[in-house]
N, C-alpha and C positions, 0 to 999 in steps of 0.2 A: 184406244183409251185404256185396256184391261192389260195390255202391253206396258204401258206407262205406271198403270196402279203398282202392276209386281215389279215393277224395275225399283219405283220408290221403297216398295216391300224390302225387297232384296237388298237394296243401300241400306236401310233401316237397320233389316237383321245384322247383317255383315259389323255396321257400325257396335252394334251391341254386344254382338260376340268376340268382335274384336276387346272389345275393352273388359269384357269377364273374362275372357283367355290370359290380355295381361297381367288381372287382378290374380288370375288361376296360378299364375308363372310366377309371381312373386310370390305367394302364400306358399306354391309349394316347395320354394326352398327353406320356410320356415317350418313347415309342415309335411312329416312322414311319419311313417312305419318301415320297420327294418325287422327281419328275421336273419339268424343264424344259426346253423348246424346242419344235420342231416335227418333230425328226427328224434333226436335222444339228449334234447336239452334244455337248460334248465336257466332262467335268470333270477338271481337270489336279491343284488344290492348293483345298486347305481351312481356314481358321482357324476359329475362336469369335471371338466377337466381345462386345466388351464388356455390351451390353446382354442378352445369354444367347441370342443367336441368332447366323445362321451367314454366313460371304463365301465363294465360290467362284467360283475361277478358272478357266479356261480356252477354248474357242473355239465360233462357231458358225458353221454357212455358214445359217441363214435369215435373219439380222438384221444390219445394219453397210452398211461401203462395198465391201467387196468378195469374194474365195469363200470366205475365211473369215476373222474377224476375232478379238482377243481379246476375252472377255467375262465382266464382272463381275458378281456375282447375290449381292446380300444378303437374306436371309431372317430371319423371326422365329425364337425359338425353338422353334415347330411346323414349321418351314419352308416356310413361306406368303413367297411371294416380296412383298418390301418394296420394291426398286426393281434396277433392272439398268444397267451401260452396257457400251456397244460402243467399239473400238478399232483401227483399222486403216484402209489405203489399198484401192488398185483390185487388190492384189496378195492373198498371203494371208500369215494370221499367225496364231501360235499360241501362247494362255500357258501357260509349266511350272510356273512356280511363284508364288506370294503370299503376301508378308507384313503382316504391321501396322505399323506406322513409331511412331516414339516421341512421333508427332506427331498422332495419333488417328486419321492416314489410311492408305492402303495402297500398297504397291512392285508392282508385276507384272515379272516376266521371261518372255522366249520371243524368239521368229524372228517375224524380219518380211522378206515379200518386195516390200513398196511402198517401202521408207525403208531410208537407209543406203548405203553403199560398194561392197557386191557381189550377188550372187546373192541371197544370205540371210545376215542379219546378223544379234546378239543386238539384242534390243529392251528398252529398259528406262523402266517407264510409272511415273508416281506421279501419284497421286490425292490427294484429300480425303478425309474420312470419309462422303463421300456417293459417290464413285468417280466426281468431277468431277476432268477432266484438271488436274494443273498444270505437268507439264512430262514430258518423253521426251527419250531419248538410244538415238542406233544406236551400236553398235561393230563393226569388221569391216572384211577386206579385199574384195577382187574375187572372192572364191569362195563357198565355204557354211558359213556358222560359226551356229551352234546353240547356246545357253546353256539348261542344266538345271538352273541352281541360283543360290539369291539369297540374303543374309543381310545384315541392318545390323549394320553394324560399332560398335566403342565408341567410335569418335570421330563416326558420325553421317552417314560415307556407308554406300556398297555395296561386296558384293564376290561377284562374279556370277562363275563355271563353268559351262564348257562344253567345246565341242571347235573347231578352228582347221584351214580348208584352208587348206595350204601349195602343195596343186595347180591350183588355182583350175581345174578340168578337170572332178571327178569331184563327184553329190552326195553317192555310196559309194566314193569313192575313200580317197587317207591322212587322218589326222587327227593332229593335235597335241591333247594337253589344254589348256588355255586358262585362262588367271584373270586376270579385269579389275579393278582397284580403282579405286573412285572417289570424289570427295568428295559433301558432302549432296545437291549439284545436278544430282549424274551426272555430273560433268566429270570426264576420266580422269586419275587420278593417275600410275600404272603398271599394265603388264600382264606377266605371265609363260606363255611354252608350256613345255612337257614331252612331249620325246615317248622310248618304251622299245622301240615296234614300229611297224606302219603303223598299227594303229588305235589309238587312245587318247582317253579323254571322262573328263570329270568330271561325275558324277551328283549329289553333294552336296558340302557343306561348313559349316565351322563355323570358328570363330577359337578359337584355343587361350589358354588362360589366361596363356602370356608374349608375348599380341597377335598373333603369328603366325596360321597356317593350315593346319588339315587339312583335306586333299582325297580324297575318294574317288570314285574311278571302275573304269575299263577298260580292260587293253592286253591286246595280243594281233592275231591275226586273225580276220575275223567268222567263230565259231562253228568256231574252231580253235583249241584251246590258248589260249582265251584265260582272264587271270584278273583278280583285284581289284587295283587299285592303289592303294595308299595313299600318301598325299607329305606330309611334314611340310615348313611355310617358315617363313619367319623373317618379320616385317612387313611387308616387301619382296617377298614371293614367291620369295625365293632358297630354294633347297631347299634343307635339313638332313640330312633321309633319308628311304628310300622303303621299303616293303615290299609283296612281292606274295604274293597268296594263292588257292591254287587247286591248282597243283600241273599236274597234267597233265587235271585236269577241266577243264572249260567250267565259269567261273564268273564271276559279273557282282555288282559293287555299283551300290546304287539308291538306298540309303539309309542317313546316318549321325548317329547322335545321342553326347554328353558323356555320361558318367555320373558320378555322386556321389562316384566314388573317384579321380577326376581321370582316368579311361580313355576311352576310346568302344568304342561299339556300332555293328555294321554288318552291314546284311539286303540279300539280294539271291536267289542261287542258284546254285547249284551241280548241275552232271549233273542241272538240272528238279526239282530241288526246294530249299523255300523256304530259304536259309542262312542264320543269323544266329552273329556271331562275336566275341565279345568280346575288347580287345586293352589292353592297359596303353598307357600314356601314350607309352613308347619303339615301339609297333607289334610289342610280342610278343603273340601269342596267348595267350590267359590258359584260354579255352575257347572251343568251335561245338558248334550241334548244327544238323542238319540236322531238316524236317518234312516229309513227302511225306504225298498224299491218294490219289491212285489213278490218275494219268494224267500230267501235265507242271504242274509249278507254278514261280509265281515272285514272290518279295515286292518290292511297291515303295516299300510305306510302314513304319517303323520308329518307336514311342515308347518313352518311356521313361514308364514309371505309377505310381501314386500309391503303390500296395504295393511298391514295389523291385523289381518283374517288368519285364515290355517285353509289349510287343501290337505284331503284325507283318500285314499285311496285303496281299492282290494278288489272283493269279488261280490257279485249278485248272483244269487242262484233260483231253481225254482223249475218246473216245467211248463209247456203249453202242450194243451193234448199229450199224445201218448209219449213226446220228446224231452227231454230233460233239457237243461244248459247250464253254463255256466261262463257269465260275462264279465269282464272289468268292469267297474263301476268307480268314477271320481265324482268328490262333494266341495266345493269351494264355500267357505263359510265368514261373515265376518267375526270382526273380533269379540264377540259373543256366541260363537258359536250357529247364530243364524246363516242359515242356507241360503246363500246366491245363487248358484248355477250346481247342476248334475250335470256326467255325460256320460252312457252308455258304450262301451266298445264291443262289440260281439263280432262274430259269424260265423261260418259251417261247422265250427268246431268249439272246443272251450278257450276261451281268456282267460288267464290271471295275474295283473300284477301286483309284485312285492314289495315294491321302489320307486320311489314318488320322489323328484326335487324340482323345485323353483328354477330357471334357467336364469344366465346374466342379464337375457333381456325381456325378461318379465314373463317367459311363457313356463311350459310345464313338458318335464320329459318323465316319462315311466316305462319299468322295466316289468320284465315276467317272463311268460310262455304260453306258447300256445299252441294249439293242436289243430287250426284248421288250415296247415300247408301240409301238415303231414296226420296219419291216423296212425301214427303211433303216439310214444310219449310227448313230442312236440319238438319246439321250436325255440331259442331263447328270443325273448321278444322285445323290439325298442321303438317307444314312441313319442315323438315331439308334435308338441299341441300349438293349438296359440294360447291368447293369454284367458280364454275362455274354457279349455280341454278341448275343442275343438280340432280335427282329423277334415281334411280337406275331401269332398263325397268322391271326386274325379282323378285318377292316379296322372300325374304328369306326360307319359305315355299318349294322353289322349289330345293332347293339346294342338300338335301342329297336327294331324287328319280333319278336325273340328276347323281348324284356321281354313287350309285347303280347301275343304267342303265351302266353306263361308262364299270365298273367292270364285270358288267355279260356278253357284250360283249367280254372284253380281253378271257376272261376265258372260255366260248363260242367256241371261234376261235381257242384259244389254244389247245382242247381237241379235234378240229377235225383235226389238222395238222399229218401226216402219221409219225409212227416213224421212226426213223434215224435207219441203222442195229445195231449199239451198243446197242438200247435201245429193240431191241427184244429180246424175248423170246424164251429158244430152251427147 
């Protein structure tokens, strides 16, 4: 009889793990994590890519000409690296952001310290759809200007943000906000500064539906009173009007996307934790809500989603006992900004990501780095979620040992069950 109970046992188990193994095998081709390099990299910016797989942006010191270079990593839709290139001089350089060109190929922005006019200069690379150079442009004076943001424009160039030394002294010294336009070939059309305080950058931007530009960034002093800047211009870069948002908190934009009622959205943070704040078309507040986890947080990636919510994405920080960390942290919100779902990414080491997009089929991939494959600077990092952020707990790896195991029990239990008299022997 106790022969009969485990054998039932055993069919039981078997049947169940059977069917969470195949639920496990399909999830995990939607769902991974992906590292590349050797220890010395960095993911800055993220797109999908037409064929259902992924492009990122940003730097490495193991591979290139010099300590650190930009570097471009296309992957399948598993994120199985398809091919990479490197970009840069004997100096170092670094990409913030990537986009796709209307031309199947791709724009990179960031600083370059081999190329250009001064200390550090915006760099502005384009590619092919294989991320084969076809042409680069520096912009910049004799000092340290830094570009955080890139978008084609509707006629077919660029129009790149960033920040502008006027001291040519300091690499933390003042800054002006900075916006360079230029035609398809990178060639500078005009450029505009703005400045409200000593510090000032622009972290994103986007062209407004009467061809102009919003700019959002940062004035203030470092980590004093400083708040969001908003700048509306006109095609020119001439400003219209500005609004600042923060108040007497510390608060930073990092990220800003349109919305569907002709407004935008904008994520950053506020007094450490993640801020996202919706504003009408004139730069009124319409609504914010803030999101905190449990320690210091801060969003650097902002979308707008397929259900009329936004997904927000960056870092949580904080310690436990004598340990510090520092985790990814994604917010899925609806369109009021209300909180549906968190998810945490951690482990042995730090998380961060900077790159957050919506996938074609409704889930979520994000980019960054991390530090717990390697104890150095890291790893560039990719991950596709489901449509919840969700990371499958079980690596694929484990799936057929679990199957097997299943099996040798059934079969185990079965061969020690006593025979029935038909099935004797005389």
């Amino acid at each position: 009889m106790l022969c009969k109970k485990l054998f039932l046992v055993s069919v039981v188990l078997f049947v169940l793990v059977s069917f969470a193994l195949i639920s496990l095998v399909g999830a995990s081709s939607e769902m991974w994590s992906q590292t590349y390099g050797n220890g010395k990299e960095m993911g800055q910016s993220l797109v999908e890519t037409s064929d259902g797989g992924f492009a990122i942006a940003g730097s490495t010191g193991s591979f290139g000409a010099g300590g650190s270079d930009f570097w471009l990593v296309k992957t399948d839709a598993n994120g199985n690296m398809e091919w990479n290139q490197t970009y840069g001089g004997a100096g170092s350089e670094s990409a913030m952001v990537l986009i796709k060109t209307s031309d199947g190929g791709f724009a990179i922005v960031g600083y370059t310290e081999s190329f250009g006019a001064g200390e550090c200069d915006f760099w502005l690379v384009k590619t092919d759809s294989y991320g084969n150079l076809e042409w680069n442009q520096t912009y910049g004076g004799p000092g340290y200007d830094y570009a955080r943001s890139l978008i084609e424009t509707s006629d077919g160039g660029y129009a790149i943000g960033g920040n502008y030394d006027p001291t040519y002294e300091d690499p933390f010294g003042d800054r002006d906000l900075w916006v360079v336009k230029t035609d398809s070939y990178g060639n500078m059309e005009w450029n505009q500064t703005y400045s409200d305080s000593p510090m000032n950058s622009c972290s994103d931007l986007v062209e407004t539906n009467d061809g102009g530009y919003l700019l959002a960034g940062g004035t203030g002093r470092y980590l004093v009173e400083a708040n969001i800047w908003i700048i509306k211009t006109d095609e020119h870069g001439n400003m219209e009007w500005n609004q600042r948002y923060g108040g007497r908190n510390h608060a930073g934009a990092n990220s800003l996307v349109k919305t569907s009622d002709g407004g935008y959205a904008i994520a950053g943070d506020r007094s450490q934790d993640f801020w996202l704040i919706k504003i009408d078309e004139s730069g009124n507040i319409e609504w914010d809500q803030t999101y905190f986890k449990s320690g210091a947080e801060e969003a650097y990636s902002l979308v707008t989603t397929s259900d009329g919510g936004y997904a927000l994405a960056g870092v949580t920080s904080g310690a436990i006992g004598n340990q510090n960390y520092i985790d990814a942290w994604m917010v899925k919100t609806d369109a009021s900004g209300n909180k549906i779902w968190n998810q945490t990414y951690g482990g042995t080491g730090d998380q961060y990501i900077y790159s957050l997009v919506e996938t074609s089929d409704g889930t979520f991939a994000l980019a960054g780095f991390t530090t717990s494959t390697y104890a150095g600077p890291g790893d560039m990092w990719l991950v596709k979620t489901d449509e919840y952020g969700y990371i499958p707990e079980f690596p694929s790896w484990i799936i057929l040992p679990l199957l097997i195991t299943a099996t040798l029990v059934a079969i185990i239990y079965k061969k020690r069950l006593p025979k029935t008299p038909n099935q004797q022997s005389y």
